[in-house]
C-alpha positions in Angstrom: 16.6 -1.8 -1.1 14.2 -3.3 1.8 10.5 -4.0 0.7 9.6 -3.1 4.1 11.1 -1.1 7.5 10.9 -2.9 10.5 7.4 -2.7 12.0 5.8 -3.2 8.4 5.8 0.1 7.3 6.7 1.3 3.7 10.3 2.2 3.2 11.2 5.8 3.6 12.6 6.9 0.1 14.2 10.2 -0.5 12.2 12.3 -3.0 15.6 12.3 -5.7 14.8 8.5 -5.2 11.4 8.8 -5.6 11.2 10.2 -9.4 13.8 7.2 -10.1 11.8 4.4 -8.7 9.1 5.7 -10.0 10.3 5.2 -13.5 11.8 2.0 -12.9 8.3 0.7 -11.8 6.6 2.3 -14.3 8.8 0.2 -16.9 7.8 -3.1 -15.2 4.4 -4.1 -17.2 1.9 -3.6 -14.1 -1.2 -4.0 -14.5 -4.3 -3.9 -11.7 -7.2 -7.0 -12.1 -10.2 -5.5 -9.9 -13.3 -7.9 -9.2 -16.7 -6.3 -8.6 -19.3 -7.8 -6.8 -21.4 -4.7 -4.6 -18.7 -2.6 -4.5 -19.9 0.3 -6.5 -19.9 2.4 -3.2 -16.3 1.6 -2.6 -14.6 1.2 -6.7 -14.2 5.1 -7.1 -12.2 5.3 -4.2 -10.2 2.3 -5.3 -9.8 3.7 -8.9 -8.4 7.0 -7.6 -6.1 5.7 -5.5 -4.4 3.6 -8.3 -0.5 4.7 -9.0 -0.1 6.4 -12.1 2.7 4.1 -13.1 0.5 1.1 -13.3 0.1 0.3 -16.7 -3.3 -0.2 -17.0 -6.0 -1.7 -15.2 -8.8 -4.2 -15.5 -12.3 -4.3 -14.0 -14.3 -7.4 -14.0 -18.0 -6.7 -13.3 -18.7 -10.4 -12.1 -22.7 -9.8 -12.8 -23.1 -7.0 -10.2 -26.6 -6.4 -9.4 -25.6 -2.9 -8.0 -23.9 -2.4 -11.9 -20.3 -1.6 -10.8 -18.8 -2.0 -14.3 -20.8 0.4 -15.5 -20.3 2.8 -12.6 -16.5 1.6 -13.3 -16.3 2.9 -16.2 -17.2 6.4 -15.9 -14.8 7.0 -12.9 -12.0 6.7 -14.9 -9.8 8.4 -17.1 -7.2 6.1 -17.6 -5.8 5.3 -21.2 -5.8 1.6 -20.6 -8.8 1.1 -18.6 -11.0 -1.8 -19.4 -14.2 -3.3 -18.1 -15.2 -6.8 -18.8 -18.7 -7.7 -17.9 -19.6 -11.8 -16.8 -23.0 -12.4 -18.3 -23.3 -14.8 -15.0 -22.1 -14.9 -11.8 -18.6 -16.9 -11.7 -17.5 -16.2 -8.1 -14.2 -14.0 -7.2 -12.0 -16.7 -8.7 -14.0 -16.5 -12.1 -13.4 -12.8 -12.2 -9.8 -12.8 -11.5 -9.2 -15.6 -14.6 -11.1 -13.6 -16.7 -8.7 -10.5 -15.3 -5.8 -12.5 -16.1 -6.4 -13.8 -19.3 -7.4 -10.0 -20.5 -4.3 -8.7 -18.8 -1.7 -11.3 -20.7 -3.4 -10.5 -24.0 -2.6 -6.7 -23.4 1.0 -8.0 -22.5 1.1 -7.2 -18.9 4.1 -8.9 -17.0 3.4 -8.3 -13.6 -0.5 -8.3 -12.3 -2.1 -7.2 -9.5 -5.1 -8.7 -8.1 -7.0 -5.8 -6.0 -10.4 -6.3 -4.6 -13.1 -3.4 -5.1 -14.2 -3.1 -1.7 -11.2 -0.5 -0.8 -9.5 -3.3 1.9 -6.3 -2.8 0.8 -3.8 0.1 0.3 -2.5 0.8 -2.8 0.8 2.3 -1.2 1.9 -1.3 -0.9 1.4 -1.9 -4.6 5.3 -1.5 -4.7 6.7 -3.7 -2.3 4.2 -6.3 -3.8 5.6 -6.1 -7.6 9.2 -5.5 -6.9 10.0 -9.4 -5.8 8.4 -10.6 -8.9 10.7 -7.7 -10.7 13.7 -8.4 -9.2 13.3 -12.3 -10.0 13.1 -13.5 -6.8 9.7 -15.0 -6.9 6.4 -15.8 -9.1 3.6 -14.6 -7.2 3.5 -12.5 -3.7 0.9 -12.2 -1.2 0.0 -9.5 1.7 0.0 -11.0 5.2 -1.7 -9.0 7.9 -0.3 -10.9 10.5 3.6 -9.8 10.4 2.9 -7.3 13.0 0.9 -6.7 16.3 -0.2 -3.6 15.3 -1.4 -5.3 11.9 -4.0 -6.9 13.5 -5.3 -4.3 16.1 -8.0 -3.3 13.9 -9.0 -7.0 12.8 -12.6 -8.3 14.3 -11.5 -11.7 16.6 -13.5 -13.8 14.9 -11.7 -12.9 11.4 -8.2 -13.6 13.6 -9.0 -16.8 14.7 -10.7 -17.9 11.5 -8.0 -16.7 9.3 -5.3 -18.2 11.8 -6.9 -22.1 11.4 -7.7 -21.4 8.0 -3.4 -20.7 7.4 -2.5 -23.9 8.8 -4.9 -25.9 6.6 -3.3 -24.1 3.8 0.1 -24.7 4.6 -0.4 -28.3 4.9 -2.5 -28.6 1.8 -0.6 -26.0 -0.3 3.4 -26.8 1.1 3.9 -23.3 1.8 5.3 -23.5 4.8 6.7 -20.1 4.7 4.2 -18.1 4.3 0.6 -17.3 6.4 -2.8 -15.6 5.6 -3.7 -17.2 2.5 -7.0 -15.8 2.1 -5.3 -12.1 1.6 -6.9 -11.5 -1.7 -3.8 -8.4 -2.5 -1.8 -10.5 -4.5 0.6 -10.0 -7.6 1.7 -12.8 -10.3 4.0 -12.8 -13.1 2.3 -13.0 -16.0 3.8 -16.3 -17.4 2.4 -18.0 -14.1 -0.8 -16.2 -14.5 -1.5 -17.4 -18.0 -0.3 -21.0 -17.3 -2.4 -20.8 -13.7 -5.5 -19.5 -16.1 -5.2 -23.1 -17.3 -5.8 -25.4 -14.5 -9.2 -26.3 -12.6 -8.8 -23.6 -9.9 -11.8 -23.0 -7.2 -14.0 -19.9 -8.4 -15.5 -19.0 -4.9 -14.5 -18.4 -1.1 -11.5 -21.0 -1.4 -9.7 -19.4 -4.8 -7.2 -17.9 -2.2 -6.2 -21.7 -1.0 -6.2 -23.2 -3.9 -4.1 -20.7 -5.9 -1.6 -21.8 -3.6 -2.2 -25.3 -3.9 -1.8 -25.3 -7.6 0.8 -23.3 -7.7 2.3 -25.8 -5.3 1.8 -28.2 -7.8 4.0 -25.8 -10.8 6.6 -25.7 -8.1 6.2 -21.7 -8.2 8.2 -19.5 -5.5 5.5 -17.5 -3.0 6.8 -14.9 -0.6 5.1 -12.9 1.9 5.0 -8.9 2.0 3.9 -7.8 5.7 1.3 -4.8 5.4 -1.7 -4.2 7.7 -5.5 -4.4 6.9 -8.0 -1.8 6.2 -11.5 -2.2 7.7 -13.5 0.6 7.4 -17.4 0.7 6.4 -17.2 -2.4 3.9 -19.4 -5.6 4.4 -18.0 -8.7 4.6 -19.4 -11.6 2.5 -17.3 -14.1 4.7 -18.2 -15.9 7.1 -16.2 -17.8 8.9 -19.1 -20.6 10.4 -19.7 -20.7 6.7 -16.6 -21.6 5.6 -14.2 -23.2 7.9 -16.0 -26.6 7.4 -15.7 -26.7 3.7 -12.5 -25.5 3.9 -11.3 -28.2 5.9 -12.7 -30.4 3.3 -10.8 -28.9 0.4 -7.8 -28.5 2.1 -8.1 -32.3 3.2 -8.9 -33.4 -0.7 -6.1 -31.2 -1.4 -3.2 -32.2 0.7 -3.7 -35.7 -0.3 -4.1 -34.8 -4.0 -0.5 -33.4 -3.1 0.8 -36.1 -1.5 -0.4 -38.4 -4.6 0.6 -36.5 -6.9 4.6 -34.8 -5.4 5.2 -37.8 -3.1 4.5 -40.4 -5.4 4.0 -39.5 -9.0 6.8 -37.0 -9.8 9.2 -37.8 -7.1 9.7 -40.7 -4.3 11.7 -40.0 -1.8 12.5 -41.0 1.8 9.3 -38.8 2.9 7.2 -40.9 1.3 8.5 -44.2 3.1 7.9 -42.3 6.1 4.6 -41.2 5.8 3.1 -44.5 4.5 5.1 -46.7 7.2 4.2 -43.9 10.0 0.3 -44.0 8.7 0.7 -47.9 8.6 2.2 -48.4 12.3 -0.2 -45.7 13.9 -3.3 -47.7 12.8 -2.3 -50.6 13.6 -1.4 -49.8 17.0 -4.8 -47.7 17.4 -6.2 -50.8 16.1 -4.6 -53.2 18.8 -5.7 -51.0 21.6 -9.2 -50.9 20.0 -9.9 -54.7 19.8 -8.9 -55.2 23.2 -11.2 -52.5 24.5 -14.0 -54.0 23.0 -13.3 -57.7 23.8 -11.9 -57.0 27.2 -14.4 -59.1 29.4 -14.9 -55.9 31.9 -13.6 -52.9 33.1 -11.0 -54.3 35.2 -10.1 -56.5 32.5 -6.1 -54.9 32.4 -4.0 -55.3 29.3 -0.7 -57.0 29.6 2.2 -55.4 29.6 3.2 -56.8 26.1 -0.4 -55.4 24.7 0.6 -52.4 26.1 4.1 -52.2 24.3 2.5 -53.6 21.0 -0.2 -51.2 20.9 1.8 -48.1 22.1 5.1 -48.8 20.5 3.7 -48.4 16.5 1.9 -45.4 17.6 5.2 -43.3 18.9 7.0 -44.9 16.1 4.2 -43.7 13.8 4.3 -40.1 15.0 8.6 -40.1 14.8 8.0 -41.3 11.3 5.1 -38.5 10.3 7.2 -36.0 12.0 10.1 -36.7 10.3 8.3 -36.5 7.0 6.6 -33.6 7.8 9.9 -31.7 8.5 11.3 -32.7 5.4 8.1 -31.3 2.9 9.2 -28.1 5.2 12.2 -28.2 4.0 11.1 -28.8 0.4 9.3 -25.1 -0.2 9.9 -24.2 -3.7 13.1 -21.9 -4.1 13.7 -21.1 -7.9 11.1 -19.1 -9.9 9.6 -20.4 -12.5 8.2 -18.3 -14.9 11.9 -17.9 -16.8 10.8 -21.1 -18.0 7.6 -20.6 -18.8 8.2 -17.9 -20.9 10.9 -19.9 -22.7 8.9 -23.1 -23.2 6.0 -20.8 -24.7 8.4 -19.0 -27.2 10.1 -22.5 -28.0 6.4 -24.0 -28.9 5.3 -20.8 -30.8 8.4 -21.4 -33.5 8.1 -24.9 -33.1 7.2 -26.6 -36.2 3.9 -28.4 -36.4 3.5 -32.1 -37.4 
C-alpha cells in the first residue's frame, strides 16, 4: 500500500479496509511523546485529536510556566496517559529523552514525537509509523517541502531559513536523501530510541540536526514522509536570525566530527584520499596565488603564465577531487535498518553471563 497519493495527500482507503488497518496499527506498540513548553492553549486540541489506536501517550511538561502538565492531565481520559514533569527547564530535546526513556520502559516499539503547539496533523500519524512497521527504516520524518502546495501557507522567512538550514544538515548529518530536518513530527523505533537516549544529543533549537547526525553516526535508515504544515494561531519560539549562525556552527563541528570519525576511524576508503588530497591541493594553490598578490611589486605586476598554471591547476584538481568525494558519501546513505540488531544485541547481553 502507498504511504502517500500523489500530491501528498493521505491514501484513500475503503472503509472494509479501514477497520483492518486499523487493527493492524493498533497492534504495532505506538506510542505519542508530547513536549510542553506554553502550549496549554493548544494541548487539548492536540490530545483530542490523538488516534485511538495509539497505545498510549506521554506528556513531558518541560517546566511550563503556563503549567501544561497539569492542564494535560485533566484533558484526558486515556488508559495509558502519563505526565512527567522536569523540575528545570531541559529544552525540547531534554523533553523528548525523557519521553523516550518513559516510553521504552512501558514497552512501546514505535514512538512518536508530536509537538504541543497543534503544528502537525495527526492524520499522518499512519504513514509516519508504517515504514518503521514494515522494516524498512529506523526513524521517519515529515517534510513540508514535497509539494508546492505544502508550502503555500509557510511565512518566507521560515522557507528560506528552513531551506539553508537542510543543506547544512545534509552535509553534517549524510542524509542526503532526505530535507527539512527541523520537522519536529517524527517517529523512531524503539530500539534506536533507547540506544539514541544514550548519546550526548543537543537539548535545544538544534535537537532536530543533531538527531540526524547521531543517528548518522549508528548508521540508522531515515526516510522522508511528504505532508504539509499547519500554521494557524501558534507562536513561534524560532527565529531564524537567532539561529542560522549557530547552526552553521554546529553543523560545521558536526560534519567534521563525521568525517573524523566515518572517514577515518571506522572505515578508510577512497573518499577519504580524495578529500584530504583535494583540501591539500586547493590550499596550496589559494596559497600560491596569495603570496604573489602580496609581493607583487604593483598592480601591473602580471603573473607568469607558469604562476598562473601552478596556482590554478591544484585548485580545479582540488574541487574534481572534493567533488568526487562528495558524490561518493551521497552514495553511502545508510540502507539497512538497524534496530533488528539492536534488539538482538540487548537480548544477547541481558542473558549474558557476568564476569
Amino acid at each position: 500500500m502507498s504511504v502517500t497519493e500523489p500530491g501528498g495527500r493521505p491514501p484513500f482507503i475503503m472503509p472494509t479496509e479501514r477497520e483492518a488497518l486499523r487493527d493492524e496499527l493498533a497492534e504495532m506498540g505506538v506510542w505519542i511523546v508530547i513536549p510542553m513548553f506554553r502550549v496549554k492553549n493548544q494541548i487539548a486540541d492536540v490530545l483530542a485529536a490523538i488516534p485511538d489506536w495509539v497505545e498510549g501517550v506521554v506528556a513531558v511538561d518541560d517546566k511550563c510556566p503556563e503549567g501544561s502538565g497539569a492542564f494535560a492531565t485533566t484533558c484526558s481520559n486515556r488508559p495509558n496517559f502519563h505526565v512527567i514533569e522536569h523540575a528545570q527547564n531541559q529544552g525540547v530535546g531534554g523533553a523528548v529523552m525523557t519521553g523516550y526513556r518513559k516510553c521504552c520502559e512501558l514497552g512501546a516499539r514505535i514512538i512518536v514525537k508530536v509537538d504541543g503547539d497543534n503544528q502537525m496533523d495527526l492524520r499522518w500519524l499512519g504513514p509516519l509509523v508504517l515504514p518503521i512497521a514494515s522494516g524498512v527504516a529506523d526513524y521517519t520524518k515529515g517534510n513540508r517541502f514535497s509539494s508546492l502546495s505544502h508550502v503555500k501557507g509557510m511565512p518566507f522567512i521560515r522557507l528560506f531559513g528552513n531551506s539553508a538550514l537542510s543543506l547544512m544538515s545534509k552535509v553534517s548529518s549524510g542524509y542526503w536523501n532526505v530535507f527539512d530536518p527541523t520537522n519536529g513530527y517524527t517517529a523512531i523505533h524503539a530500539e534506536v530510541a533507547r540506544e539514541l537516549a544514550t548519546r550526548n544529543v543537543a537539548k535545544r533549537y538544534f535537537f532536530e540536526s543533531d538527531v540526524l547526525y547521531h543517528l548518522g553516526a549508528m548508521r540508522a535508515v531515515v526516510r522522508d514522509v511528504a505532508m504539509p504544515a499547519i500554521y494557524a494561531d501558534e507562536e513561534s519560539n524560532l527565529s531564524v536570525r537567532r539561529v542560522v549562525l549557530p547552526f552553521l556552527f554546529y553543523h560545521t563541528r558536526n560534519a567534521f566530527k563525521r568525517f573524523v570519525g566515518h572517514y577515518i576511524i571506522r572505515n578508510f576508503t577512497v573518499a577519504t584520499l580524495e578529500t584530504i588530497f583535494g583540501m591539500v591541493l586547493i590550499v596550496f594553490g589559494a596559497m600560491v596565488a596569495f603570496r604573489h598578490f602580496v609581493t607583487r611589486a604593483d598592480a601591473f605586476d602580471i603573473a607568469s603564465p607558469g604562476l598562473v598554471m601552478l596556482s590554478a591547476l591544484p585548485v580545479m584538481l582540488g574541487v574534481q577531487l572534493l567533488l568526487a568525494a562528495l558524490n561518493f558519501d551521497i552514495l553511502n546513505v545508510p540502507r539497512d535498518p538497524i534496530y533488528p540488531q539492536l534488539k538482538l544485541m540487548r537480548a544477547y547481553r541481558s542473558v549474558a553471563p557476568t564476569t
